[in-house]
Backbone as JSON, one array per atom type, in Angstrom:
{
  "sequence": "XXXXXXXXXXXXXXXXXXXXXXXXXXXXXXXXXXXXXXXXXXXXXXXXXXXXXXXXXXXXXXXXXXXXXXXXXXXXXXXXXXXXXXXXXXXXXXXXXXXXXXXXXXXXXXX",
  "N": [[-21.48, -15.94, -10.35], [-23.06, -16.18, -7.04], [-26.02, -13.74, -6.27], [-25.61, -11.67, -4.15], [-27.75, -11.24, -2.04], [-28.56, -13.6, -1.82], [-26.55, -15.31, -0.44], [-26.39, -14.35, 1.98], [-26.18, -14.27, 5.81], [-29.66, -15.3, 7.16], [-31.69, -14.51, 9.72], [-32.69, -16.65, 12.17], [-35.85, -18.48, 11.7], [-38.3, -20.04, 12.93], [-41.04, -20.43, 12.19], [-40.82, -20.07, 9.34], [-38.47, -22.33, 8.5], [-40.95, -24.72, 9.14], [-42.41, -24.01, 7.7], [-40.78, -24.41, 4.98], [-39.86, -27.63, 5.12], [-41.97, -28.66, 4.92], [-43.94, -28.88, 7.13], [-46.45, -30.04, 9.36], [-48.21, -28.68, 11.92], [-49.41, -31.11, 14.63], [-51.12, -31.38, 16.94], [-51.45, -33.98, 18.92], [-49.21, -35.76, 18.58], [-47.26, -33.76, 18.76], [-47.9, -33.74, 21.54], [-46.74, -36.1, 22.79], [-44.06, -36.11, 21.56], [-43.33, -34.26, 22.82], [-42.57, -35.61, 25.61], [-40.64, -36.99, 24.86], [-38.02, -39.17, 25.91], [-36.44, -40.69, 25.49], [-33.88, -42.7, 24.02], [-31.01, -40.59, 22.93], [-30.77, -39.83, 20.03], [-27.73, -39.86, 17.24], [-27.66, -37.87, 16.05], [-28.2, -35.36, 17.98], [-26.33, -36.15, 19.64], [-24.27, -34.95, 18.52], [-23.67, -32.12, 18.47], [-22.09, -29.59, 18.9], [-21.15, -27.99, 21.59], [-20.11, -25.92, 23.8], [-16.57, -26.01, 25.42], [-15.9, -26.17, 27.79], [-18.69, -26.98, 29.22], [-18.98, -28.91, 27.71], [-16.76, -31.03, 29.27], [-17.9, -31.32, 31.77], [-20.25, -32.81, 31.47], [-21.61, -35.72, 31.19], [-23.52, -37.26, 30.0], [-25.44, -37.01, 27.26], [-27.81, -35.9, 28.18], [-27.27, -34.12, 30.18], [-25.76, -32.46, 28.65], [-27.88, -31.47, 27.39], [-29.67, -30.11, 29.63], [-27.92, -28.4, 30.64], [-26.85, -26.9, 28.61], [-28.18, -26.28, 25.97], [-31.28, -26.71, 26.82], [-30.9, -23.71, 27.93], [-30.94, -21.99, 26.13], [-32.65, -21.46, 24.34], [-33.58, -20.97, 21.94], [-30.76, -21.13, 20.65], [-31.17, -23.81, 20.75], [-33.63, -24.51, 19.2], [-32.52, -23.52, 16.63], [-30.95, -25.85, 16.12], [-32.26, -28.4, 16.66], [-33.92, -27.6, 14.36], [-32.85, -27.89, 12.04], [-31.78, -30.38, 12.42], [-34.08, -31.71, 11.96], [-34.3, -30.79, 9.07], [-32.04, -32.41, 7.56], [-32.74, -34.92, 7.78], [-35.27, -34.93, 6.34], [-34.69, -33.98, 4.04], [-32.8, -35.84, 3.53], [-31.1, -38.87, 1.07], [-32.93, -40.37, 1.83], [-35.85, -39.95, 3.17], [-36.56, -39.2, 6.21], [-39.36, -38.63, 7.8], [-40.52, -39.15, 10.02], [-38.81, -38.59, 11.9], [-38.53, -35.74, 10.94], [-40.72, -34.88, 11.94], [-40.37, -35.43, 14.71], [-38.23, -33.81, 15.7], [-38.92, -31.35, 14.66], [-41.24, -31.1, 16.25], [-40.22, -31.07, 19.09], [-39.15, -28.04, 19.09], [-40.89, -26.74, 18.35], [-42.24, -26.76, 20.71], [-40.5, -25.87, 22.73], [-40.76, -23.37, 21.95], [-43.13, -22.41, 22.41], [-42.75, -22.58, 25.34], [-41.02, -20.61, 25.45]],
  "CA": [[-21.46, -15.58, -8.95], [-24.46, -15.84, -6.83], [-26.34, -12.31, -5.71], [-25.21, -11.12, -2.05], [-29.01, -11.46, -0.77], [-28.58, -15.32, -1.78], [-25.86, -16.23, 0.56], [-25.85, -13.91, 2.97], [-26.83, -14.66, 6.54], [-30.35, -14.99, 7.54], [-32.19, -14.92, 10.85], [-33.38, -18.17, 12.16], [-37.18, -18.05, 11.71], [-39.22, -21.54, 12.76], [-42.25, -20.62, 11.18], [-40.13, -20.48, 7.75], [-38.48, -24.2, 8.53], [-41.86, -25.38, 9.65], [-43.31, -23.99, 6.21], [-39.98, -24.98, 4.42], [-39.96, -28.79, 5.53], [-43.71, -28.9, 5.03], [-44.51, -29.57, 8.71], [-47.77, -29.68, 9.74], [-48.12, -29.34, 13.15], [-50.65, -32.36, 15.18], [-51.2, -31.6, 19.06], [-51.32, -34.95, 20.14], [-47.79, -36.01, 17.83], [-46.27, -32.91, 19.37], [-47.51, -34.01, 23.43], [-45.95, -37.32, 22.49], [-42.34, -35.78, 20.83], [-42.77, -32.95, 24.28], [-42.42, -35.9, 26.71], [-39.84, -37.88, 24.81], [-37.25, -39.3, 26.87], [-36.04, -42.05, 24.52], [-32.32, -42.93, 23.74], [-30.67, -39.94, 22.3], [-30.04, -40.27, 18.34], [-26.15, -39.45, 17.28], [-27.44, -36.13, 15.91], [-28.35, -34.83, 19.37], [-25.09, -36.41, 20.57], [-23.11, -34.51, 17.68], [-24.07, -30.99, 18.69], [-20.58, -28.54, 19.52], [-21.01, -27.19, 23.13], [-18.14, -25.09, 24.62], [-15.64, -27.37, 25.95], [-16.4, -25.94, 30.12], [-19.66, -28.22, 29.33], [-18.47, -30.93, 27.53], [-16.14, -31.69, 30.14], [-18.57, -31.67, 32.9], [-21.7, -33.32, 31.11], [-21.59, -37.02, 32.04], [-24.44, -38.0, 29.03], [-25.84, -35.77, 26.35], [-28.81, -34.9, 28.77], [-26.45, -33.19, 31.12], [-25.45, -30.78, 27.89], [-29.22, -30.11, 27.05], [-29.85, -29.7, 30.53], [-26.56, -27.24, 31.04], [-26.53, -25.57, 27.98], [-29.1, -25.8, 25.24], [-32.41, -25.35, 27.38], [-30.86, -22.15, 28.92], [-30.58, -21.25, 25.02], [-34.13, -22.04, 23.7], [-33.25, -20.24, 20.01], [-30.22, -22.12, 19.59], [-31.57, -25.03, 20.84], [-34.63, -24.6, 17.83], [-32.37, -23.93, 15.69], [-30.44, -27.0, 16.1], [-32.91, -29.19, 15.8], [-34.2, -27.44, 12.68], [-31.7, -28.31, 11.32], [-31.63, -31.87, 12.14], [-35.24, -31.72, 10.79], [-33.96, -30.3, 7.39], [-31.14, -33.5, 7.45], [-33.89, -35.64, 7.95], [-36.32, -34.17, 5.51], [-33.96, -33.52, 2.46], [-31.63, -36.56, 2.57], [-31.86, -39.31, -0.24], [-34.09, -41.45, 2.17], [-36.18, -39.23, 4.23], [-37.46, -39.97, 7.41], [-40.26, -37.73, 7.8], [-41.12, -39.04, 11.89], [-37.5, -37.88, 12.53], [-38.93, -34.63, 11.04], [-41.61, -34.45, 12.79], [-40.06, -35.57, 16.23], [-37.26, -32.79, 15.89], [-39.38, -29.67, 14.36], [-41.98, -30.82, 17.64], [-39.55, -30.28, 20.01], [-38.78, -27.4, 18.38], [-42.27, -25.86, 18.65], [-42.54, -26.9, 22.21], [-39.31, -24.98, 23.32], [-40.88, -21.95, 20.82], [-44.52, -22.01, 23.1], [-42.11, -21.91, 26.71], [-40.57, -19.34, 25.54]],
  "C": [[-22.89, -15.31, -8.47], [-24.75, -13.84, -6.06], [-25.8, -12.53, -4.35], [-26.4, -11.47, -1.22], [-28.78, -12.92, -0.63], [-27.84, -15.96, -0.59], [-25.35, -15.23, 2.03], [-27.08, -14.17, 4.5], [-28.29, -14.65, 7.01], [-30.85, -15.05, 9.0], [-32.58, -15.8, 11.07], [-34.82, -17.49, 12.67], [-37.78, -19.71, 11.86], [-40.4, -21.38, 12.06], [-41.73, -21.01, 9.82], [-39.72, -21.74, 6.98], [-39.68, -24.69, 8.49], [-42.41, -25.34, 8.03], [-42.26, -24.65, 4.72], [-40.23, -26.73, 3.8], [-41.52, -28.8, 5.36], [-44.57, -29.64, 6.08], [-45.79, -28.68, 8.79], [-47.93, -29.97, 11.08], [-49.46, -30.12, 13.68], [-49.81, -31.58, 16.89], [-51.28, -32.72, 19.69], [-49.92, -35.87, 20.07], [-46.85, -34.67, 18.77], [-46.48, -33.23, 20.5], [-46.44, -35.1, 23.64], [-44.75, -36.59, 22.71], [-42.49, -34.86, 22.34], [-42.23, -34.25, 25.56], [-41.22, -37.36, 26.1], [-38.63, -38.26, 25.34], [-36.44, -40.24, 26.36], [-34.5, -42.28, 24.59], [-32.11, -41.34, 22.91], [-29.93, -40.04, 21.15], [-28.75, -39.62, 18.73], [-26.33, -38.04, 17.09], [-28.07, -35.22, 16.81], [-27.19, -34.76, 19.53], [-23.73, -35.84, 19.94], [-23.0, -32.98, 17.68], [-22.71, -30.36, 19.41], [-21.17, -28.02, 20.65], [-19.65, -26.77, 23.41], [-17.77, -26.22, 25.65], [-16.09, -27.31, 27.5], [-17.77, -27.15, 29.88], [-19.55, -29.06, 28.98], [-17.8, -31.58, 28.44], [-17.22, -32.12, 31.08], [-19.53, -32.78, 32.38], [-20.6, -34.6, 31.2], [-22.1, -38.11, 30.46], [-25.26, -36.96, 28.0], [-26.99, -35.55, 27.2], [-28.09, -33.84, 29.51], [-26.21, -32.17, 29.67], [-26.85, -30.68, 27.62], [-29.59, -29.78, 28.47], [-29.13, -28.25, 31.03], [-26.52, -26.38, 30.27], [-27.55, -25.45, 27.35], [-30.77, -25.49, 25.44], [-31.89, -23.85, 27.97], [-30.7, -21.04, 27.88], [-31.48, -21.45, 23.99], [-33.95, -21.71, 22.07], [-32.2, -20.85, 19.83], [-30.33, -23.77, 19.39], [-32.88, -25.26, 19.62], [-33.87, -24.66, 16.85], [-31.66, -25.36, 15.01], [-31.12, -28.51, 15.99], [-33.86, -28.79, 14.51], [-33.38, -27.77, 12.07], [-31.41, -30.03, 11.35], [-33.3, -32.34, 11.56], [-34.65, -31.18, 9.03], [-33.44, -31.82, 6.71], [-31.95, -34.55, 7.38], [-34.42, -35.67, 7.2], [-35.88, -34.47, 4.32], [-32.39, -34.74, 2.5], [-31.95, -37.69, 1.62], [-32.81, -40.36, 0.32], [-35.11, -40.28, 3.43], [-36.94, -39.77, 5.05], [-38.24, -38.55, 8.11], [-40.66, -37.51, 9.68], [-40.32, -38.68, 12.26], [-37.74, -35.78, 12.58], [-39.2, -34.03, 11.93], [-41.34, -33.87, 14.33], [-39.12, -34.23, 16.35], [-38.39, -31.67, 15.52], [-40.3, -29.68, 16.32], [-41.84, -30.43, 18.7], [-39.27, -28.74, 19.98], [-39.75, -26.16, 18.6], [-42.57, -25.95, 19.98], [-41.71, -26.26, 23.2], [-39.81, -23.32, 22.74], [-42.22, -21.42, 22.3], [-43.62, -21.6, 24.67], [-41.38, -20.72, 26.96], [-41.03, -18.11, 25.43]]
}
């Protein structure tokens, strides 16, 4: 049986991911990933929102627009997390990293 500290909940900390994932942050890679506007991957478009916004939203911008900027911490942690998936699966795609932790840090500085 593992110890209690092991699996019990922690706070979400981005510096920790950032140092986790061995992101290094670049300022001109993060202006880039701040003004990306691109197609939205599936793991954006796979994100649980409370049903009152799923109904309404139209296109997954309408839910980051509606819900997860107005929720800057769970919106970090959610793409930390698709940085981790990224990072640690058996092919990693490191610019997926990147592009998700950047956002990530760019929602961290507005806030």
């Amino acid at each position: 049986m593992l110890p209690p500290e092991w699996i019990a909940p922690q706070p979400f900390s981005l510096d920790f991911w950032c140092g986790a994932l061995s992101f290094a942050p670049d300022a001109k890679r993060q202006e880039m990933h701040r003004k990306w506007g691109g197609p939205y991957d599936s793991m954006l478009g796979n994100w649980i929102a409370p049903e009152p916004v799923v109904s309404i939203a139209k296109e997954a911008k309408d839910l980051l627009r509606g819900y997860y900027y107005k929720e800057p911490v769970r919106f970090q942690a959610r793409l930390t997390y698709c940085a981790a998936v990224a990072a640690l699966s058996k092919k990693p795609d490191f610019r997926a990293r990147d592009k998700y932790l950047d956002m990530a840090c760019a929602l961290d500085e507005k806030g």
